[in-house]
C-alpha positions as CSV (number, residue, x, y, z in Angstrom):
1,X,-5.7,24.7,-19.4
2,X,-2.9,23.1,-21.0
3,X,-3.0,20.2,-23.5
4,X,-1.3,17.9,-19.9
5,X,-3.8,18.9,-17.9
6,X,-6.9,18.5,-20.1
7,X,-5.5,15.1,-20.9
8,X,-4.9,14.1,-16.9
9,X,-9.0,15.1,-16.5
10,X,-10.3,12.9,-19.9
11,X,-8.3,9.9,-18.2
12,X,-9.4,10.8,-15.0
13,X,-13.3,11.1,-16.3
14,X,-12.8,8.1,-18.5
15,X,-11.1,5.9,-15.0
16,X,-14.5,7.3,-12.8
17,X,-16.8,5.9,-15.6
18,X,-15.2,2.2,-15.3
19,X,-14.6,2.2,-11.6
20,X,-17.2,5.1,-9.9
21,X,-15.6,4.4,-6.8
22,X,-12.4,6.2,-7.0
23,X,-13.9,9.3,-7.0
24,X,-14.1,9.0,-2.9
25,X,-10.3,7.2,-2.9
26,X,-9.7,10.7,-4.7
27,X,-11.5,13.1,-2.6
28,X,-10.2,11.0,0.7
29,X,-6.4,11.9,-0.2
30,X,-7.0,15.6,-1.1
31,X,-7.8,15.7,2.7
32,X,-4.4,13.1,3.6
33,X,-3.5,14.8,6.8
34,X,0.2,15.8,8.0
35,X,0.5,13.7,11.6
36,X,3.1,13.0,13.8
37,X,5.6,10.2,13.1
38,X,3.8,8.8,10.4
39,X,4.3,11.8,8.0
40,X,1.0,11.5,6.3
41,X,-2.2,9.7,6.9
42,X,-5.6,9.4,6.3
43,X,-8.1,12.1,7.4
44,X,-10.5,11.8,10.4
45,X,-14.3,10.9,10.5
46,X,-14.3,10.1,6.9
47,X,-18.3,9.5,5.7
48,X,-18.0,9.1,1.9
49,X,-20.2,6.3,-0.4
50,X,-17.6,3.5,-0.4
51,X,-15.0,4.0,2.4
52,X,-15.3,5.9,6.0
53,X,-12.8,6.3,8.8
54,X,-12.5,6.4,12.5
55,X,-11.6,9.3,15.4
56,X,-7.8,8.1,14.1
57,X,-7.9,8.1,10.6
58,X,-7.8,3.7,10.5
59,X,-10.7,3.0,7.9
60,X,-13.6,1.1,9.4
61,X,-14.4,-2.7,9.3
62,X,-18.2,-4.2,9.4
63,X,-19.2,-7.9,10.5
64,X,-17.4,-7.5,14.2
65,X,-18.3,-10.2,16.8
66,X,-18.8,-9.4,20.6
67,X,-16.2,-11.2,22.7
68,X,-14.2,-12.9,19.4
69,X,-10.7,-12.8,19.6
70,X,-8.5,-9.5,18.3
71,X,-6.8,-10.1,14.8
72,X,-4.7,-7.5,12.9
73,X,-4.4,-7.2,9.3
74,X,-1.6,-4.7,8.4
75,X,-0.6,-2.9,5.4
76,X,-0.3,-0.4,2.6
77,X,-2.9,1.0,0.8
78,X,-4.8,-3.0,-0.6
79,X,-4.9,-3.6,3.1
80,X,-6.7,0.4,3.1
81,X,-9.0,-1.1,0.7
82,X,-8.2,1.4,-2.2
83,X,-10.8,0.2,-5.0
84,X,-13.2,-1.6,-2.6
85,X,-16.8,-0.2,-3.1
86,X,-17.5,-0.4,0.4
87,X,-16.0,-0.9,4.0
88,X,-18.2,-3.9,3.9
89,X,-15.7,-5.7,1.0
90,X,-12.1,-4.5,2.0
91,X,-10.1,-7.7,2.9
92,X,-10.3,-7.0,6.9
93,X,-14.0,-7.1,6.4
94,X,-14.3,-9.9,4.4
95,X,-12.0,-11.9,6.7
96,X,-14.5,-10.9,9.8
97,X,-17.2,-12.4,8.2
98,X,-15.4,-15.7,7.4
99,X,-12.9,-16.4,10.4
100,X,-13.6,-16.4,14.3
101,X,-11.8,-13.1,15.3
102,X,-12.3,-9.5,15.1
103,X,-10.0,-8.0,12.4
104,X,-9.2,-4.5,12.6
105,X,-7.9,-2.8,9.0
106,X,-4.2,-1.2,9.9
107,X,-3.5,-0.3,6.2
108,X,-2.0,2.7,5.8
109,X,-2.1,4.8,2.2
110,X,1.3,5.1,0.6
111,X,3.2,3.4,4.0
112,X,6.6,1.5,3.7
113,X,7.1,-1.5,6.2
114,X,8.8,0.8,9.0
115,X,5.7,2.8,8.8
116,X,3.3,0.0,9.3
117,X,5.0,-1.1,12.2
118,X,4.8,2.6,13.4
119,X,1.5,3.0,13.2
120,X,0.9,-0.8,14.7
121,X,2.9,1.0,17.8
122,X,1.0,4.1,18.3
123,X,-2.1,2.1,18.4
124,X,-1.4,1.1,21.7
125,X,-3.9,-2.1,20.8
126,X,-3.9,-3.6,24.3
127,X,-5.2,-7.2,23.5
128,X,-3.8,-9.0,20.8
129,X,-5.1,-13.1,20.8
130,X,-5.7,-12.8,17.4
131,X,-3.0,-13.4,14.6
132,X,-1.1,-10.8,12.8
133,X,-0.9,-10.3,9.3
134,X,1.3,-8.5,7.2
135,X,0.1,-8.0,3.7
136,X,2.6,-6.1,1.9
137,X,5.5,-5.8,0.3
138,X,5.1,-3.6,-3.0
139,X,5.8,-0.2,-1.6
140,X,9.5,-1.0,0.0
141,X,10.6,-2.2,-3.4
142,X,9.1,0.4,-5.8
143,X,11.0,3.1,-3.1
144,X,14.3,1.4,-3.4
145,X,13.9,1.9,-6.8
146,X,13.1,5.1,-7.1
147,X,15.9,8.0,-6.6
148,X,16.3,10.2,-3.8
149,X,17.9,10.0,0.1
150,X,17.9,6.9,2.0
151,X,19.0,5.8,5.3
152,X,20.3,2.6,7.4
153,X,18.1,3.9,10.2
154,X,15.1,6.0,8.9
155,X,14.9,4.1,5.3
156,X,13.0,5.7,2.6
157,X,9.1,6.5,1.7
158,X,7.6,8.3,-0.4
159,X,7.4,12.0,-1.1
160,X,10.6,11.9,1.1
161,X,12.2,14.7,-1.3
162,X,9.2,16.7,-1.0
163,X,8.7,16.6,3.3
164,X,12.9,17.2,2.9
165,X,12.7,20.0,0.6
166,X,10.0,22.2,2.4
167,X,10.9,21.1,5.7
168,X,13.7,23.9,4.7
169,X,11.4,26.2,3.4
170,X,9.1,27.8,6.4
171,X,6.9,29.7,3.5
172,X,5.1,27.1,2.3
173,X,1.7,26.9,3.8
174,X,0.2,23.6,5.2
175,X,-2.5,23.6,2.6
176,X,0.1,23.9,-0.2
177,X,2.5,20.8,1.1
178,X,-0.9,18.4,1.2
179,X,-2.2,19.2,-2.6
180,X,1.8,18.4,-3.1
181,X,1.5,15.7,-1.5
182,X,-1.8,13.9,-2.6
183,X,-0.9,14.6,-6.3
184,X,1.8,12.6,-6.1
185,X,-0.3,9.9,-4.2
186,X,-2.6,10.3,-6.9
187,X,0.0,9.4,-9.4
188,X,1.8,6.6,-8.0
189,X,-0.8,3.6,-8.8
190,X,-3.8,5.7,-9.9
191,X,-4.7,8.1,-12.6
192,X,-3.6,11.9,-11.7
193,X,-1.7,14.4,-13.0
194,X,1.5,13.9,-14.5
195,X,4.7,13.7,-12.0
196,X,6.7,16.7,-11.5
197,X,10.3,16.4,-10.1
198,X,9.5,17.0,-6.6
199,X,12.4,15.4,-5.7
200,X,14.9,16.9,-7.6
201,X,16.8,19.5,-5.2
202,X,17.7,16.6,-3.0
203,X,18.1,13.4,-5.3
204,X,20.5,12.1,-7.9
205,X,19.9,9.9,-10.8
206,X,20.1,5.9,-9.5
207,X,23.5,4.2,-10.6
208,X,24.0,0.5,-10.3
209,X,25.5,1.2,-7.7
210,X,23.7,3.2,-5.6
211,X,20.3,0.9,-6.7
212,X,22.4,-2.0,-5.2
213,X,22.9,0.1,-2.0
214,X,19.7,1.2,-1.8
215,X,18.4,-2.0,-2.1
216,X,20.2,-4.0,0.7
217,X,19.4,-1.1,2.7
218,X,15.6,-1.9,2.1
219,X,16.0,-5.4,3.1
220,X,17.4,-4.5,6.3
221,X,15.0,-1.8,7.3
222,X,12.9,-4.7,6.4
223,X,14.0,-7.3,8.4
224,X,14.1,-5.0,11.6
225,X,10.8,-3.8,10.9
226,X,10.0,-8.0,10.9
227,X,11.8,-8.6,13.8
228,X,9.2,-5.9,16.0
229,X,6.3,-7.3,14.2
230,X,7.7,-11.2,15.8
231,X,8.5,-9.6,18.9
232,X,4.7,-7.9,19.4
233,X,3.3,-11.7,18.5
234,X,5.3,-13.4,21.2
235,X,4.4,-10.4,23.7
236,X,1.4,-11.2,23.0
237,X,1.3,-15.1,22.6
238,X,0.0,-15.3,19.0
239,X,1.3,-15.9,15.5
240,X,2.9,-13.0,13.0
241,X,2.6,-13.3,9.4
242,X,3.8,-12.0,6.2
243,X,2.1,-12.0,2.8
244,X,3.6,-10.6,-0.1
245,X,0.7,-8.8,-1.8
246,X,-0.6,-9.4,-5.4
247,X,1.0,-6.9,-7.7
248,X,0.5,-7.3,-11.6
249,X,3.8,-7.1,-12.5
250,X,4.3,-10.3,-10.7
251,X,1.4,-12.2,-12.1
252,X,1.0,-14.3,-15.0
253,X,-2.1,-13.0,-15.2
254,X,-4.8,-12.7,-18.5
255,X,-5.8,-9.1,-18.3
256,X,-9.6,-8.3,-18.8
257,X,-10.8,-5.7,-20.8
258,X,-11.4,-3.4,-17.9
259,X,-8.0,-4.1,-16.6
260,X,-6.8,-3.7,-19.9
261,X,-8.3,-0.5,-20.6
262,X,-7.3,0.7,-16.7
263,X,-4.0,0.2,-17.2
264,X,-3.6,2.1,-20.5
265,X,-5.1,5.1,-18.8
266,X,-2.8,4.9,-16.1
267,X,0.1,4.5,-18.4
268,X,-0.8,7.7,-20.6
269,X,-0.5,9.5,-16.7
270,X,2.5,8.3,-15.4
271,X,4.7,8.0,-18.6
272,X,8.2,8.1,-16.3
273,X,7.1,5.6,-14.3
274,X,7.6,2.5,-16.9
275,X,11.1,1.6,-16.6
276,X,10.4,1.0,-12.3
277,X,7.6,-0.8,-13.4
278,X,10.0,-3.0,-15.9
279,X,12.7,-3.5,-12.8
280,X,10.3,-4.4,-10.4
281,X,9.2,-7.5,-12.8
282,X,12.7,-8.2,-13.1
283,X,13.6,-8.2,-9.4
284,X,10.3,-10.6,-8.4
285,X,12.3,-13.7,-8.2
286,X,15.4,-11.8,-5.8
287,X,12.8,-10.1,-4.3
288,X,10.5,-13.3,-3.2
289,X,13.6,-14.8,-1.8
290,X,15.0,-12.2,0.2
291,X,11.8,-12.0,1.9
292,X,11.5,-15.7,2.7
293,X,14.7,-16.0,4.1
294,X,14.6,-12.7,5.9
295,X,10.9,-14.2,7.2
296,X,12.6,-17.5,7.8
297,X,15.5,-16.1,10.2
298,X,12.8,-13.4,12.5
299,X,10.3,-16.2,12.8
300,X,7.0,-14.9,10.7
301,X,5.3,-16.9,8.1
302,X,5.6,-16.2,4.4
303,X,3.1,-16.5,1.9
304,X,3.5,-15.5,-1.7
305,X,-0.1,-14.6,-3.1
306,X,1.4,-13.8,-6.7
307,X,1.7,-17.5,-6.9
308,X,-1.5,-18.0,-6.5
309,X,-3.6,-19.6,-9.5
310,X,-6.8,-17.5,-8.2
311,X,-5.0,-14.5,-9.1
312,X,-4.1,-15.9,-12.3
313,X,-7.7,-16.0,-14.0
314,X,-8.8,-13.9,-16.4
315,X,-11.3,-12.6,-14.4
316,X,-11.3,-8.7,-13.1
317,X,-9.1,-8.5,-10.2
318,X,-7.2,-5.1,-10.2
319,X,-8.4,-1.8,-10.5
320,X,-5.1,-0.5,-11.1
321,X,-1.5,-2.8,-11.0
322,X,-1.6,-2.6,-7.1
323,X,-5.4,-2.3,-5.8
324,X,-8.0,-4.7,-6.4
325,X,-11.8,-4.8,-7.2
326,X,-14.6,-6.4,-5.2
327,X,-13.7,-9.7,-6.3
328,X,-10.1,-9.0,-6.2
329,X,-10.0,-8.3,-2.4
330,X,-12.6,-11.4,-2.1
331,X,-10.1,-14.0,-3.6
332,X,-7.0,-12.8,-1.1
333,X,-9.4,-12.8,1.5
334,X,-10.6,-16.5,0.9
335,X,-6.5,-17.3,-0.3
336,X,-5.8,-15.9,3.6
337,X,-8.3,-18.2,5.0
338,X,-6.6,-21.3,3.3
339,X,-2.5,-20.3,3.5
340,X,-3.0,-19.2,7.1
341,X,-5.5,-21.5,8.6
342,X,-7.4,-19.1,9.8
């Protein structure tokens, strides 16, 4: 074993000892499945300690009430509930349990905007009367920043280069593409092995320019993506929102020890990964606007939860930079309640 690799499995043991959980948010995307559409999502009939899935891959909510109204709560991976100990305290959970309606968990591992509204579409939910919220954000920014393709039309997500590269190569087996592409889930936010250069037949170091390009191209993917997320709340006579997700890079925030100690593990594992990290502080205030005034001309509600002094406390919120603890996941839940009225 090489000195990399027996370094990736000490911070690997060292992350399971602090947060015991992850083991199963591990094991669930070693088994990330190719589907249609979507590219990649999570596996079927899922019946691990802290998280389980449906028929379709969504992960499964507790507290339902016969009759309540339908509510969606759409996302990346935080929405997933990557951290959480249990279905019980993912935010769509939680959020049953304090609110009138029935929320289902749409979050989707690793998914861009355009991909959350994909998967909102081939859900086919027939009753909406519920609000929709959009709690995201994180992923179309750290994409625009990274290199490779991107398009007017089809955007970007991640492990683009990689579905690009071997969709021209018939030789590699299914198996073979999914360990490709669940290390590089592993990696992104999480402790795993150390990034190879998937991407590198197909992308080109990021210019000014091209980061520029790139980036307006984000926003408007973005806004289109917005503007089917209004359009399914009017169809359906309710409200759409859109929550910009707590992220540590935008928080003033007084790291804990655990956090602390998280973190450095991560960093030791993802070593490339520090200068996007340093631009995606540096773009929070552009960023934060765009949104609002992209939210402000298709209609939805914005909320910024970075702003929030609840995620400001030096309590121990994050598991990693993007997904939360318990407690984490409890404060945007009850910060939901209050900067939704729901």
């Amino acid at each position: 074993m090489s000195a990399s690799a027996k370094k990736s499995r000490a911070a690997v043991e060292q992350r399971n000892l602090i947060v015991p959980q992850m083991r199963d948010y591990d094991e669930l995307g070693l088994r990330q499945e190719w589907v249609p559409h979507l590219m990649f999502f999570h596996p079927r009939n899922v019946a691990l300690k802290s998280v389980t899935t449906n028929e379709f891959g969504f992960r499964n909510t507790t507290g339902a009430k016969p009759g309540a109204p339908t509510a969606l709560l759409v996302g990346g991976s935080s929405v997933f509930g990557i951290g959480a100990t249990s279905d019980a305290t993912t935010i769509s959970s939680l959020l049953n349990a304090t609110t009138k309606y029935n929320w289902h968990n749409f979050g989707g591992r690793a998914f861009n905007s355009t991909q959350e509204a994909i998967l909102m579409h081939l859900s086919n939910t027939k009753k909406i009367d519920g609000p929709i919220v959009l709690l995201s954000g994180a992923n179309n920014l750290t994409r625009s920043l990274m290199s490779g393709s991107f398009s007017k039309m089809f955007g970007a997500f991640f492990h683009q280069g990689l579905f690009e590269s071997q969709m021209r190569s018939a030789e590699v087996g299914n198996r073979v593409l999914a360990r490709q592409l669940m290390s590089g889930l592993s990696r992104r936010f999480g402790v795993g092995k150390k990034q190879r250069a998937q991407t590198a037949s197909l992308t080109s170091p990021h210019t000014a320019a091209s980061k520029a390009e790139s980036y307006a191209t984000m926003l408007t993917v973005f806004e289109r993506d917005c503007e089917y997320f209004q359009m399914l709340a009017k169809h359906n006579s309710t409200s759409a929102s859109f929550v910009l997700q707590p992220f540590v890079p935008w928080i003033q925030k007084s790291l804990t020890t655990q956090e602390t100690e998280l973190f450095n593990l991560l960093d030791q594992e993802a070593e490339g990964f520090s200068r996007v990290l340093n631009e995606l502080a540096e773009l929070k205030q552009q960023y934060t606007r765009d949104l609002q005034a992209i939210c402000a001309r298709t209609g939805l509600k914005f909320v910024d939860l970075n702003l929030a002094p609840e995620m400001q406390q030096p309590d121990w919120l994050f598991v990693d930079r993007l997904h939360l603890t318990d407690a984490g996941y409890a404060a945007v839940a009850k910060l939901l309640v209050r900067d939704l009225s729901l």
